[in-house]
C-alpha positions in Angstrom: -40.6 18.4 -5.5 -38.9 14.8 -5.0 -36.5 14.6 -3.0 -33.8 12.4 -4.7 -31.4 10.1 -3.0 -28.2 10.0 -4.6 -25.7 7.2 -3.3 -22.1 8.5 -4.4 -18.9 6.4 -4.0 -15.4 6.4 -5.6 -11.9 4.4 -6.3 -13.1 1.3 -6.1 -9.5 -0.3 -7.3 -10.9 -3.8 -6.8 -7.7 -5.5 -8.3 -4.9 -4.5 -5.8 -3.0 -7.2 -4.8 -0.2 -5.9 -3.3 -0.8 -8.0 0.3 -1.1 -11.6 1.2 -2.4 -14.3 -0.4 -4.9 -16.6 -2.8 -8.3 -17.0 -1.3 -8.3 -20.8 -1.9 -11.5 -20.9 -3.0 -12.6 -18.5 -4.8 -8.9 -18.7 -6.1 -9.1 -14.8 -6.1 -6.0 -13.1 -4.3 -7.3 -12.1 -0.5 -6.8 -8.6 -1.1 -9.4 -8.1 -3.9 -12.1 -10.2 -1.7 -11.6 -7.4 0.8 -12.5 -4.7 -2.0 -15.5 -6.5 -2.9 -16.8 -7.2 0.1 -16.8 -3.2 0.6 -18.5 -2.9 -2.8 -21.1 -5.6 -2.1 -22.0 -3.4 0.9 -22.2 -0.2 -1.2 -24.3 -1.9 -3.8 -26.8 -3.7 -0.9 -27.1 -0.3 0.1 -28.3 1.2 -3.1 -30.5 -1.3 -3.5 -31.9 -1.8 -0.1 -32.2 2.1 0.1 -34.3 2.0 -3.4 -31.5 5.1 -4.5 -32.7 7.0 -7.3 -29.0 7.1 -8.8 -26.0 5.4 -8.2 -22.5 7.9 -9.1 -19.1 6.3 -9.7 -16.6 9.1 -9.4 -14.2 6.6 -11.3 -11.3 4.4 -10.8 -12.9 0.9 -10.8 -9.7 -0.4 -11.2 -5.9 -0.1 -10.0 -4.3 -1.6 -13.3 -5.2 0.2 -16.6 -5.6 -2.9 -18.5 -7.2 -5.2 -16.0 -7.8 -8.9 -15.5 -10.9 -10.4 -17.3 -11.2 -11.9 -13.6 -11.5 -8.8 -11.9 -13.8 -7.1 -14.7 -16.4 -10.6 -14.5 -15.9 -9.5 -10.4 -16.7 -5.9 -11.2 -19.5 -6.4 -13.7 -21.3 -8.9 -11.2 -21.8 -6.2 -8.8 -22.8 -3.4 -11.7 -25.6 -6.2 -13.1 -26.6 -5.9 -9.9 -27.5 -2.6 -9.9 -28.9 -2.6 -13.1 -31.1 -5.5 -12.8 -32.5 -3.3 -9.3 -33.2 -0.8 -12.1 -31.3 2.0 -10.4 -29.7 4.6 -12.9 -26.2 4.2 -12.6 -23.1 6.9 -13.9 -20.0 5.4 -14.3 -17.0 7.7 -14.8 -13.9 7.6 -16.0 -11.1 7.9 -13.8 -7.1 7.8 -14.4 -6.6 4.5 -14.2 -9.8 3.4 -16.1 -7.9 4.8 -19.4 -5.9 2.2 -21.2 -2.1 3.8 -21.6 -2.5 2.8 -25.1 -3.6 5.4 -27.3 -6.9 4.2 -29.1 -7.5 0.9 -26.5 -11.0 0.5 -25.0 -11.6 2.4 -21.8 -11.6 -0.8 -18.6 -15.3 -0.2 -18.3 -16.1 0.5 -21.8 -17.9 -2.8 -22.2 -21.3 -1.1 -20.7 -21.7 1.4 -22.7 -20.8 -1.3 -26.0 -23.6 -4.1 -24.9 -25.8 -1.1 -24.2 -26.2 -2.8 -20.2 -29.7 -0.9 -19.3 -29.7 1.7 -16.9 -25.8 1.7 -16.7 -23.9 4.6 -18.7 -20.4 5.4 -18.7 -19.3 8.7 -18.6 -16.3 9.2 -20.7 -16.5 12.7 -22.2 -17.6 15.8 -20.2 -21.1 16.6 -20.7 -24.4 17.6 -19.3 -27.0 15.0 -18.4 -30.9 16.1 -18.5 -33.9 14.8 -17.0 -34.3 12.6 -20.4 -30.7 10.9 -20.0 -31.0 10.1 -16.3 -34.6 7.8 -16.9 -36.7 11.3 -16.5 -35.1 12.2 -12.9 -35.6 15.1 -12.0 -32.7 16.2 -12.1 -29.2 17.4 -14.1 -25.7 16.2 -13.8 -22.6 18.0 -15.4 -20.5 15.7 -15.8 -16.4 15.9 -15.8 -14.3 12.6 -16.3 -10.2 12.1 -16.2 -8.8 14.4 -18.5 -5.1 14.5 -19.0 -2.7 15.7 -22.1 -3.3 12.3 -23.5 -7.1 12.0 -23.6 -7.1 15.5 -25.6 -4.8 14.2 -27.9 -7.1 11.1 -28.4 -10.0 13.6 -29.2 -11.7 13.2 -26.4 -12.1 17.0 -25.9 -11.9 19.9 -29.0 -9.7 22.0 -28.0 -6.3 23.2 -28.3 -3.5 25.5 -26.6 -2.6 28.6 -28.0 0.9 28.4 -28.8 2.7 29.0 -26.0 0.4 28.7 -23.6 1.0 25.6 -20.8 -1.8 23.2 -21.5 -2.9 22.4 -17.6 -3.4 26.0 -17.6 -5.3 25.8 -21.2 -7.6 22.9 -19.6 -8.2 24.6 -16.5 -9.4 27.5 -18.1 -11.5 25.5 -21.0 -13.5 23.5 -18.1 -14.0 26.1 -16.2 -15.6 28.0 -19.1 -17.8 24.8 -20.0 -19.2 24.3 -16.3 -19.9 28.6 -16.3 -21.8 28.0 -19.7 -23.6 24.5 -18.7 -24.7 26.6 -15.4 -25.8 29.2 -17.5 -28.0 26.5 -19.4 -29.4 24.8 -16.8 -33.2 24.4 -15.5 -32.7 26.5 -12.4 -35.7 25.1 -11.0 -34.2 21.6 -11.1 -31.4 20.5 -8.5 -27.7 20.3 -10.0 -24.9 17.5 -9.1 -21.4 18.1 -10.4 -19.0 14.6 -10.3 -15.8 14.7 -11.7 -12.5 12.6 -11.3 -10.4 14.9 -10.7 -8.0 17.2 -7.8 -9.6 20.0 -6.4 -7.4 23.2 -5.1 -7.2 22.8 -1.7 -8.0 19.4 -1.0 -5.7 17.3 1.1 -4.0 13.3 0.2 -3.4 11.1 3.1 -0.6 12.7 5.1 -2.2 16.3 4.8 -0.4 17.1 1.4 -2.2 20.2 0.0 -3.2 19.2 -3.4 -2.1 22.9 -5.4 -2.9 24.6 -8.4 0.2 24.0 -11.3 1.1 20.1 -10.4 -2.1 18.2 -12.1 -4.7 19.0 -14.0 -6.9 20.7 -11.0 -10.2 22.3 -10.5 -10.5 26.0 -8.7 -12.5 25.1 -5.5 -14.8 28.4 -6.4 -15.6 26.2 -9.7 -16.8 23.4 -7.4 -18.6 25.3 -4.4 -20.6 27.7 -7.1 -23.7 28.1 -5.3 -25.9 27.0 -8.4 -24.9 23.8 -8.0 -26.6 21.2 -5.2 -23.9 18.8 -4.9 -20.3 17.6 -5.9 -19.6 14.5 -6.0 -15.7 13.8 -6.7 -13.6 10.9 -7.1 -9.4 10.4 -7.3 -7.9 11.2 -3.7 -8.3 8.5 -1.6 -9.0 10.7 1.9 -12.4 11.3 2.9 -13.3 15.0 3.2 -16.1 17.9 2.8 -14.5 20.7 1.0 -17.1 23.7 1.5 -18.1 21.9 5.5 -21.3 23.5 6.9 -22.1 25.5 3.5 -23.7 24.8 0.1 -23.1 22.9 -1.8 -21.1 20.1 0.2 -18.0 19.1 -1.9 -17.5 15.5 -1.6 -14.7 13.1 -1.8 -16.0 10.0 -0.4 -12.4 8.4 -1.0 -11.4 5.0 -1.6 -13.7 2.0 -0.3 -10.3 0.1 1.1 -7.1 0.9 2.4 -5.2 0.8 -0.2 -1.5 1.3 1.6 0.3 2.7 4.6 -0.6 6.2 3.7 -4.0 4.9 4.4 -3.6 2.8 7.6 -5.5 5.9 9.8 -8.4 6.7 7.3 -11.4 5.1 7.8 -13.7 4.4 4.5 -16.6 5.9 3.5 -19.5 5.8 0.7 -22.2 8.8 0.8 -25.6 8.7 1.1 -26.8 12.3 -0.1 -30.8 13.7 -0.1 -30.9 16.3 -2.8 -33.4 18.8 -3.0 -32.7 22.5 -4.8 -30.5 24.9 -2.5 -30.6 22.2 0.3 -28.8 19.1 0.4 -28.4 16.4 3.0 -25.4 14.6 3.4 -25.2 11.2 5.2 -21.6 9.5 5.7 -21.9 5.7 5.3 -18.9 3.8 7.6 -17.4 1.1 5.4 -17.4 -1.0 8.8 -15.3 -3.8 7.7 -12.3 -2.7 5.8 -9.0 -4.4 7.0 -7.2 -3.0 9.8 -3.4 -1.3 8.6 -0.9 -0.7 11.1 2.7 1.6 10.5 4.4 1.9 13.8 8.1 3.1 14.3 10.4 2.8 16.7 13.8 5.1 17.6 16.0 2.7 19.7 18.1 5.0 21.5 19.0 2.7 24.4 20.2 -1.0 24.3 18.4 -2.5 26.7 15.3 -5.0 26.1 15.7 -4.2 22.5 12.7 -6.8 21.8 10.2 -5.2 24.8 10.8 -1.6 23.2 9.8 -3.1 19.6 6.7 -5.0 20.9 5.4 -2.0 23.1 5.4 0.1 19.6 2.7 -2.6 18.3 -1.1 -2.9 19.3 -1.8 -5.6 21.7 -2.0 -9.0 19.9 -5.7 -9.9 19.9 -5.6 -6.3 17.5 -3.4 -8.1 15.2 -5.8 -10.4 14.1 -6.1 -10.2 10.2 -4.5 -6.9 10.0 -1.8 -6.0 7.8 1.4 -4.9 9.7 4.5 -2.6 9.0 7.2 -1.8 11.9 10.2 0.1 11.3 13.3 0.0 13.2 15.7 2.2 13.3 18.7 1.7 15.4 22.8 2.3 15.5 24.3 -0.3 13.1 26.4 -2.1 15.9 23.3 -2.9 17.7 22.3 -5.7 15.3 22.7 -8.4 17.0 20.9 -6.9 19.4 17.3 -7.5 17.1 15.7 -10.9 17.6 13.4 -10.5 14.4 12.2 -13.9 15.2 10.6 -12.6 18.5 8.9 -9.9 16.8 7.8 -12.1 14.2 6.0 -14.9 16.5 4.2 -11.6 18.2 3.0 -10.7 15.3 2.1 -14.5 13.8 -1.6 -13.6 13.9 -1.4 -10.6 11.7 -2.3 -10.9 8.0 1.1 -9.7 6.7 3.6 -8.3 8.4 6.6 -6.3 7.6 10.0 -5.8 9.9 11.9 -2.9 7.9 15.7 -2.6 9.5 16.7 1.0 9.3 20.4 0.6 10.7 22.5 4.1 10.9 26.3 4.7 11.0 27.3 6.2 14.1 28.2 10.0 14.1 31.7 10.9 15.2 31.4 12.5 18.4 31.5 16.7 18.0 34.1 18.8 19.7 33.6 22.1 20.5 35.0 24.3 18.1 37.3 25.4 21.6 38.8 21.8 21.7 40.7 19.5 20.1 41.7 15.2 21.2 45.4 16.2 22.3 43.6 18.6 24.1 41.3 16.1 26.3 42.8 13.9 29.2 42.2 10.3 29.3 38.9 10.3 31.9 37.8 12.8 29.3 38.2 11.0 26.3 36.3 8.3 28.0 33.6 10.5 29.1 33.3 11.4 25.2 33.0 7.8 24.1 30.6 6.8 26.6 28.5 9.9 25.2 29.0 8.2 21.4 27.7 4.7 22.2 24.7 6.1 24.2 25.3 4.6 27.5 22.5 5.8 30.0 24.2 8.3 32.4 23.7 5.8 35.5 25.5 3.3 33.6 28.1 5.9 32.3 28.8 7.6 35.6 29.3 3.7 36.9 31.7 3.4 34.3 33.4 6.7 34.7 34.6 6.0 38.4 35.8 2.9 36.9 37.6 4.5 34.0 39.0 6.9 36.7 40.3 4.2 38.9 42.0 2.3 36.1 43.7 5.1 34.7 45.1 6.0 38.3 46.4 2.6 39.1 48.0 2.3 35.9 49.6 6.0 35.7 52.7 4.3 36.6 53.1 2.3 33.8 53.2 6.1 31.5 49.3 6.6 30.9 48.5 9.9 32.3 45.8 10.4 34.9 43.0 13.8 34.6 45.0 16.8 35.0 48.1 15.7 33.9 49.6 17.0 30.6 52.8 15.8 29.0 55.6 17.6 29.1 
């Protein structure tokens, strides 16, 4: 049997704009030139690669109701692909449904000029060798599916009363893959896509994505051995969910950093060789995405305030184009101490770059629960302060014989010296 080569990529969000500036000219904003230059490559891929099928796992956008400019930009690069005459499933993902009850999906435009060999997916269903161009093949299909798009009709069903609907939906697609499974031509290979979270799966910052808080998919509903691949789109962190077994669980996650949360990922597309019971799985390094850097920095000592910043920071040449976020965080009476303008000219090479000032109120110095101020001498009040501004103990022992000598000189004059107590 064929083997078929499946290239499989997901949240594309080609219209984020929330860096830099206007590309001046294409006029488009910077940002979305760095989105399609990822989805250029993933398209010269499919095409160079001669892919028997090209799967969106949805979210071609970041703004429900998009820009005609960024859906001409989109439907360039889908033309593409359909002029190459590769059989391409376009799904819908959560931000590809308009907010509007009853408004056209983003993408819905393909499926309404009838673009050849392009078919959106906007209802869950089961694709055959006749609806993917005689592949052989089947596809189950599941796209965004959320309280709202039941309401719209998208899907016949309804809660018992009483029931919570998550748990209703979980429960109905779960039934519908078990029956389409049941259906299926077991001698063909099976792909499962869906936009959707999957128990157990991990966002950026290694949040465990949990039955109850979404609509989610059990991960025994996605690693059923009868199917040959699943290809999922909607959290932005690349991963293999069933790693080493059958069938591999993909999120290929999003094709550019879309924000801080991001700035360690690298991107990915997949290149996957499908063949019954045995799949191949080929991660394809998006090679060029724009560099994010979040640094921090704790200042804990006042000295060379600027030189502690700058050592947080990558060298300079690593700056280059890159889009930069440092926070500071520092005791409030230190700043004068920040020269933003210093930090700023390191950083002049950098894309965009972002000085957060996190300035805290200092804590009252503790006493032991033992101890109370008419309780401390002089040297030992002093002591105490020099603990509350954070003077390094050379410094503060310097100060301290100082402190000690003062207070002698001037006991005299009626300040006591250590020891002494009134009387």
């Amino acid at each position: 049997m064929k083997n078929i080569k499946v290239l499989h990529f997901a949240d594309a969000h080609i219209d984020m704009v929330n860096f830099g500036r206007h590309d001046p000219q294409s006029g488009l904003p910077a940002r979305v030139l760095d989105f399609l230059k990822s989805l250029d490559t993933i398209v010269d891929c499919a095409i160079d690669e001669k892919t028997d099928l090209v799967i969106f796992a949805g979210d071609a956008y970041k703004n429900r109701t998009p820009a005609p400019t960024f859906q001409r930009e989109w439907g360039k690069r889908m033309m593409r692909l359909s002029k190459a005459g590769i059989p391409t499933l376009l799904l819908i993902g959560n931000h590809d449904v308009s907010p509007a009850t009853g408004r056209a999906l983003s993408i819905q435009e393909y499926d309404t000029l009838e673009v050849p060999h392009i078919r959106v997916i906007s209802r869950p269903c089961l694709l055959k060798p006749d609806d993917l161009e005689g592949l052989p093949l089947q596809v189950i299909a599941l796209p965004w599916i959320n309280r709202q798009t039941v309401a719209a009709g998208m899907l016949n069903t309804e809660a018992e009363p009483g029931k919570d609907p998550l748990e209703h939906l979980q429960e109905t697609f779960t039934e519908m893959v078990q029956q389409w499974l049941q259906e299926v031509d077991p001698t063909l290979p099976v792909i499962l896509t869906a936009h959707a979270s999957v128990e157990g799966a991990t966002y950026g910052g290694e949040r465990l994505v949990m039955l109850g808080q979404d609509f989610t998919l059990p991960g025994s509903l996605v690693r059923d051995s009868r199917i040959d691949y699943t290809a999922l789109g909607h959290i932005h962190k690349h991963q293999d969910l069933n790693s080493g077994s059958h069938p591999p669980v993909i999120y290929p996650g999003s094709i550019e950093r879309v924000d801080f949360g991001e700035a360690a990922d690298k991107k990915y597309f997949v290149l996957a060789t499908i063949n019954k019971g045995n799949t191949k799985v080929d991660w394809c390094e998006l090679k060029d995405v724009r560099p994010f850097y979040d640094r921090r920095v704790v200042l804990d000592i006042p000295d060379d305030v600027t030189g502690q910043m700058i050592a947080q920071l990558p060298a300079r040449e690593k700056l280059q184009g890159a889009i930069v976020r440092l926070t500071v965080e520092y005791p409030r009476d230190w700043e004068a101490l920040l020269d933003e303008t210093s930090i700023r000219e390191y950083a002049r090479d950098a894309f965009e770059f972002h000085f957060l000032r996190r300035p805290s109120s200092e804590d009252r110095v503790r006493l032991d629960s033992n101890l109370t101020i008419s309780s401390l001498s002089p040297v030992e009040l002093t002591q105490k302060y020099w603990e509350s501004i954070h003077t390094p103990p050379d410094e503060s022992e310097i100060l301290q014989q100082l402190a000690r000598e003062v207070i002698s000189e001037t006991a005299a004059g009626g300040i006591l010296t250590e020891g002494e107590t009134e009387s």
